[in-house]
C-alpha positions, 0 to 999 in steps of 0.5 A: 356907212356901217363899219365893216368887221375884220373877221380876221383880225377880231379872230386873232384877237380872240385866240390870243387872249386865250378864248374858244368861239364858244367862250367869247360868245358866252362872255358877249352874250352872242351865239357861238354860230353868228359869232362864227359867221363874223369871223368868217366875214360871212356876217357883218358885226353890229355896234353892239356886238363891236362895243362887248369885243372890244372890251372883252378883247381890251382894245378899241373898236377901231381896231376889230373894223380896221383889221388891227391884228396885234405883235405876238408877245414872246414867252420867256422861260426862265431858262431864257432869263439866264443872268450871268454875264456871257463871256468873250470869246478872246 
C-alpha cells in the first residue's frame, strides 16, 4: 500500500524552516507546480520525493505520511530574557 503525504503537514513543515514553494522545489530538485499539488493533497508524493523532504525539512518520513505537524518554537527578545530577579509584592 502507497503511503499517503500530508500535504498539510509537509506545508507546516515547509513555512517553518523558512522556505517559499519554489525554494523547497529547487532544493529537492521538483517542480514548484507538483509541489504545489502535494501540498494541496491533489497529488500524491512518491518515495523519492518523500526521502529529499524529509531531509530538507530535518525530520522522518513518518512524519510528512502521518501528518506530524511540529510545536512552533517561541522567539525570545532580549528584552524577554531580562535577569534581574522579580521582586515581591508584599
Amino acid at each position: 500500500m502507497p503511503l499517503r503525504t500530508d500535504g498539510a503537514a509537509l506545508r507546516e513543515r515547509r513555512t517553518l524552516k523558512g522556505l517559499t514553494i519554489v525554494e523547497f522545489a529547487q532544493l529537492i530538485d521538483y517542480n514548484p507546480d507538483y509541489v504545489s499539488e502535494v501540498e494541496l493533497g491533489r497529488q500524491n508524493a512518491g518515495p523519492h520525493l518523500l526521502r529529499k523532504a524529509a531531509k530538507i525539512l530535518d525530520c522522518e518520513i513518518d512524519d510528512i505520511t502521518n501528518g506530524v505537524i511540529p510545536r512552533k518554537r517561541s522567539v525570545t527578545t532580549p528584552a524577554d530574557s531580562d535577569t534581574t530577579p522579580e521582586r515581591a509584592v508584599a
